[in-house]
C-alpha positions in Angstrom: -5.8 -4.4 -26.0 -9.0 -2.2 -25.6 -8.0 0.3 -22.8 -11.4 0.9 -21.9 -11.8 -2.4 -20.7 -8.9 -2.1 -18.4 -8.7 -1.3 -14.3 -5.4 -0.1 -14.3 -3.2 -0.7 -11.3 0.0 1.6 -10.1 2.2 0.6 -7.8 6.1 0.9 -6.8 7.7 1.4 -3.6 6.9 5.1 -1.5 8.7 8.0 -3.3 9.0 6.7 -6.3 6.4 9.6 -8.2 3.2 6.6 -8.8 0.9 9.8 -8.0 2.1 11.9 -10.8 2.5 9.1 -13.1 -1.5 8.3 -12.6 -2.1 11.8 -13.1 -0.4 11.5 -16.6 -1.9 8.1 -17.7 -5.3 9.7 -16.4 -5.4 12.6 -18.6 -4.3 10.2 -21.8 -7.4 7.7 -21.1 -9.8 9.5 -19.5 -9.6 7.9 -16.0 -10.1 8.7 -12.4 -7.7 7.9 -9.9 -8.8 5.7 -6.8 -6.6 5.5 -3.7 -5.1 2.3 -2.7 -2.3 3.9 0.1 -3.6 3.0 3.7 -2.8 6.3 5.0 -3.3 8.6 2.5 -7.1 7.5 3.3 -7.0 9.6 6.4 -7.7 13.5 6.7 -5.8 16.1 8.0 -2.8 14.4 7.7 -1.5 15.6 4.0 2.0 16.2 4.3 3.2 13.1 5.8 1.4 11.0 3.8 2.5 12.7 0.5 -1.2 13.0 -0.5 -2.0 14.6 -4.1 -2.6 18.3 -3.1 -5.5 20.5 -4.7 -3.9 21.6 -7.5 -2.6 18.0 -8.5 -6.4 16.5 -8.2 -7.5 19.7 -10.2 -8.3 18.2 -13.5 -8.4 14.5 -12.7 -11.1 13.1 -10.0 -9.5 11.7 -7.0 -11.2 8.9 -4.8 -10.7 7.7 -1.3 -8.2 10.6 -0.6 -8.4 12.1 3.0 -12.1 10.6 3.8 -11.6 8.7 6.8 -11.6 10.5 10.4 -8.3 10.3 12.1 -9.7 8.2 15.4 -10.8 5.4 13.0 -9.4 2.3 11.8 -9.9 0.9 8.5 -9.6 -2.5 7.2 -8.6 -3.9 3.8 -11.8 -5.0 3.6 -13.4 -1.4 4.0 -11.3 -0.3 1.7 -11.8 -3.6 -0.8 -16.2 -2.4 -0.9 -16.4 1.0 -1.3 -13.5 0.5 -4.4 -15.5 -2.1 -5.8 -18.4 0.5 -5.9 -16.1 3.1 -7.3 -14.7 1.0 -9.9 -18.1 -0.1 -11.3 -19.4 3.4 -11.0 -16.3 4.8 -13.2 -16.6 2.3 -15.8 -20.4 2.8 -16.2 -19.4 6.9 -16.8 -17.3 5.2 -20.1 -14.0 6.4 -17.5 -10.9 4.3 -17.2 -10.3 3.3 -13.4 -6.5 3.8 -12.2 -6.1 2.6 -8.6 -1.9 3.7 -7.7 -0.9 3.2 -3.9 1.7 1.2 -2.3 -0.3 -1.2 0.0 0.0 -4.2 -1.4 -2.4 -5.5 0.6 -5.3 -3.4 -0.9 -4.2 -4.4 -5.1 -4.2 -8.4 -3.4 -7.2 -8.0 -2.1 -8.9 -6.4 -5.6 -6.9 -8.7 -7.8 -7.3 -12.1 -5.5 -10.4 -11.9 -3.6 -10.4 -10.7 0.2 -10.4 -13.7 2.2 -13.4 -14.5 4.3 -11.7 -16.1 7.6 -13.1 -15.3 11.1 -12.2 -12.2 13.3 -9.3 -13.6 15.1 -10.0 -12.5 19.1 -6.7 -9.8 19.9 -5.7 -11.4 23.0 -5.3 -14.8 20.6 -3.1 -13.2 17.6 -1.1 -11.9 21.0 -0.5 -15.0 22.1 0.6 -16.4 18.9 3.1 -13.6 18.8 4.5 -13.9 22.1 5.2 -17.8 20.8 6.9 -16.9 17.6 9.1 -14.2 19.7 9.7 -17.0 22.2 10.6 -19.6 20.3 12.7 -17.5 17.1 11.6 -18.0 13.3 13.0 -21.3 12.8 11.3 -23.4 15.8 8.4 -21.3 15.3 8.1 -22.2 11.4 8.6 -26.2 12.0 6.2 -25.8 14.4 3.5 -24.2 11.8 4.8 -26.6 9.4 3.5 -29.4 11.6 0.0 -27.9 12.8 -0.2 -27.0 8.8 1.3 -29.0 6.0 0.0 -26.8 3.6 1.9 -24.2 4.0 5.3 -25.9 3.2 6.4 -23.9 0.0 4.3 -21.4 0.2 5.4 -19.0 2.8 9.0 -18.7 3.1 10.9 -19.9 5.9 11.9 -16.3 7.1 9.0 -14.3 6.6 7.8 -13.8 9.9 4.6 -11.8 9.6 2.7 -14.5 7.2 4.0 -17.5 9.4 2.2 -15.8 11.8 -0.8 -14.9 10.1 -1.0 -19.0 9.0 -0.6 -20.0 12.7 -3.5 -17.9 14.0 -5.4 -19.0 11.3 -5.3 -22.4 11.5 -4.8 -22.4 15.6 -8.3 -20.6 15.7 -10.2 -21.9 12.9 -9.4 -25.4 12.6 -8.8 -24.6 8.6 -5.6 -23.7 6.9 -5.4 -20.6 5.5 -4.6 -22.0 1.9 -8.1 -23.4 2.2 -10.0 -20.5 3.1 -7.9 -19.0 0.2 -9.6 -21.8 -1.8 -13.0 -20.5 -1.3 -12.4 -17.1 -1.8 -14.0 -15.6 -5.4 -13.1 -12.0 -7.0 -14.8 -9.6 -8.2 -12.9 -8.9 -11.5 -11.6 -11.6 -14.0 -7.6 -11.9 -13.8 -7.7 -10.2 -17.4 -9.6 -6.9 -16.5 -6.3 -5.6 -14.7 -3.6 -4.0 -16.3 -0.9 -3.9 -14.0 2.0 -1.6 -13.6 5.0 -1.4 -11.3 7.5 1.8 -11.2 10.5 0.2 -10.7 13.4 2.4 -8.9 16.6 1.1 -8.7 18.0 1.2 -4.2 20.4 3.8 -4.5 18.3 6.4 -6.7 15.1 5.9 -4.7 16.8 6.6 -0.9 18.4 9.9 -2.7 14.2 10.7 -3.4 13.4 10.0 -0.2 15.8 11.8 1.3 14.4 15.1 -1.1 11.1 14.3 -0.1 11.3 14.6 3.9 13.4 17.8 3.0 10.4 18.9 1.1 7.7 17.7 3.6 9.6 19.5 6.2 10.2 22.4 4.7 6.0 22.6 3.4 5.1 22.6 7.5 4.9 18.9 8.2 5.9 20.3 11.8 2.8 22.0 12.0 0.9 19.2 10.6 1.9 17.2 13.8 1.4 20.1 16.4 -2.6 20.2 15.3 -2.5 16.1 15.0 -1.3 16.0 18.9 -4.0 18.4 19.8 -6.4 16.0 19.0 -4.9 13.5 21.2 -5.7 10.7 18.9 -5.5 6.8 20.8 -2.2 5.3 20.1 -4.0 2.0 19.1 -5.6 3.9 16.0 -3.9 3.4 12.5 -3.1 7.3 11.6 0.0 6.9 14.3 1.7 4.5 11.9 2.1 7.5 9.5 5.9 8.2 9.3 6.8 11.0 10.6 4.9 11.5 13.3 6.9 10.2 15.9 9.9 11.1 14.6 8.4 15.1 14.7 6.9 14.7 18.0 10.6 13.4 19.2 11.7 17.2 17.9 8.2 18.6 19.5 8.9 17.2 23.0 12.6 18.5 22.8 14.1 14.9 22.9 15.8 15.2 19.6 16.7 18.4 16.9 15.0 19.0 13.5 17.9 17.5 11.6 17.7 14.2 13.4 13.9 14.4 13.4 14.5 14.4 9.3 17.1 11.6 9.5 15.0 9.1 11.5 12.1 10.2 8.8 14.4 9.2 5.8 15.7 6.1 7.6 12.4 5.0 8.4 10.7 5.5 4.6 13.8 4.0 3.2 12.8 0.4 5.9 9.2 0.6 4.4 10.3 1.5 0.9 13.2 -2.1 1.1 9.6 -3.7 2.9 7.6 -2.8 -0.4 10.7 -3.9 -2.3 10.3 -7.6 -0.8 6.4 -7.5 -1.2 6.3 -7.2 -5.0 9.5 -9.4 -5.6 6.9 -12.3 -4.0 3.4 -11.1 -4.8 3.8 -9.0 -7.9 6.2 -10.8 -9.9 4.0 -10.7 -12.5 3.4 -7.1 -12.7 4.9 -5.0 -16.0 8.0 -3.2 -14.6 8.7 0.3 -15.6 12.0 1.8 -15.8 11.5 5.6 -14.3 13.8 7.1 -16.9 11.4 5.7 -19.8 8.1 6.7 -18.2 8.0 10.1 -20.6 8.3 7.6 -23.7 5.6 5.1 -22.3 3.4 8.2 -21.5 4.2 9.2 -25.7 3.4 6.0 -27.1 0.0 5.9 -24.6 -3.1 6.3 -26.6 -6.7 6.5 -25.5 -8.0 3.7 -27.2 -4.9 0.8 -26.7 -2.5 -0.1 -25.4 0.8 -2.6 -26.2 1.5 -4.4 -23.5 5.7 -4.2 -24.8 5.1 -0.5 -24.3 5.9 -1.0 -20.7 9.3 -3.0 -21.0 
């Protein structure tokens, strides 16, 4: 396998070092890292998103990292453009892209094709909501299964948030989503990506998380959420999904002490982190999964010019 030829994709649940093992597969190709974590786009906030610092993106260019204004939204399919752009523009430098990030979202998007479906009106996805809440998972899904055949064996029964998504979909546009889905064409052959999954086994990745928030804390994430709440930043913008914030601004306002502040931090990443989990058992089944304890061997046996695909096993 030419390497050259490859877009390399890095992915594993939050905490589990992607960042650093990009670095590393950088340097041994000759790549250039491209963000694909949906906060780390954002500026100011550093800390909290565990965002390469200055010295990390030193020696290895760094894309789509903290270029987004804080009182801005910004959709997978913002995000889906200007990485096309990037990816072409590396490749014509004779580079090796490397996207790493845990929004699975983003490496869907890249590898499948965003799909071109309608802006759904808020007020309508609400409504849908307040039906599915309503009625529980199991009426709610029967019901979806009867307004859309097509989505029998495809979403299961208990995922709520896709059940959803199908049900606006079809409610609004008078088209399942499986046949939007149909129409929609990437931009990259299936064969271009080389795909990568760091993958941590529960019990050792919520002992890194909990090393991490003592880290962020300890390298002034407080202070990074005093300066974020003086720029009294809308609640309905994206940034405030960033964990930690609210947990800090709990300790900030005096409702809660530092120590419980860095518990409800931990707790939190290790939901999202068990959320990731779930994502990639469904969508990226297919991925090559790497053992963290043999990533220094893989990194050995890496060579500019190939690459064995049993390398990663």
């Amino acid at each position: 396998m030419d390497i050259k030829s490859k877009i390399i994709l890095i992915s594993g649940p939050t905490a589990s070092g992607k960042s650093n093992f990009a670095i590393k597969v950088a340097k041994k190709v000759n790549g250039e890292i491209i963000n694909a974590d949906s906060m780390q786009v954002y500026k100011k906030i550093k800390i909290l998103t565990a965002r390469p610092n200055k010295e990390e993106q030193k020696n290895i260019k760094h894309h789509l990292y903290g270029v987004i204004d804080l009182n801005k939204n910004f959709s997978t399919g913002q995000w889906l453009k200007l990485t096309i752009n990037l990816i072409n523009n590396i490749r014509k430098r004779k580079k090796v892209p490397i996207l790493v990030g845990g929004t699975g979202l983003y490496f869907q998007s890249l590898i499948d094709g965003l799909v071109k479906i309608p802006e759904i009106p808020l007020n309508f996805r609400n409504k849908i909501r307040s039906k599915q809440k309503k009625e529980g998972q199991k009426k709610f899904y029967k019901n979806l299964l009867k307004l859309d055949p097509k989505v029998s064996n495809k979403i299961d029964s208990n995922d709520i948030q896709r059940s959803i998504r199908a049900f606006e979909v079809k409610s609004f546009t008078k088209i399942s989503m499986y046949d939007w889905l149909e129409k929609t064409v990437p931009e990259f052959e299936d064969k271009e990506f080389l795909r990568i999954y760091i993958d941590y086994k529960r019990e050792d990745l919520i002992k890194k998380i909990s090393l991490r928030t003592k880290k962020m804390i300890k390298n002034g994430a407080v202070n990074e959420v005093k300066s974020f709440l003086k720029l009294k930043i809308k609640k309905d913008k994206s940034i405030n999904k960033v964990i930690g914030i609210d947990e800090l601004t709990q300790y900030l306002s005096k409702k809660i002490d530092l120590q419980e502040s860095e518990e409800l931090i931990s707790i939190k990443t290790r939901q999202y982190a068990k959320r990731q989990a779930t994502w990639a058992r469904s969508r990226m089944a297919s991925w090559k999964k790497i053992n963290p304890s043999m990533i220094e061997t893989y990194l050995k046996n890496l060579k500019k010019t190939s690459l064995k695909l049993d390398q990663l096993t």
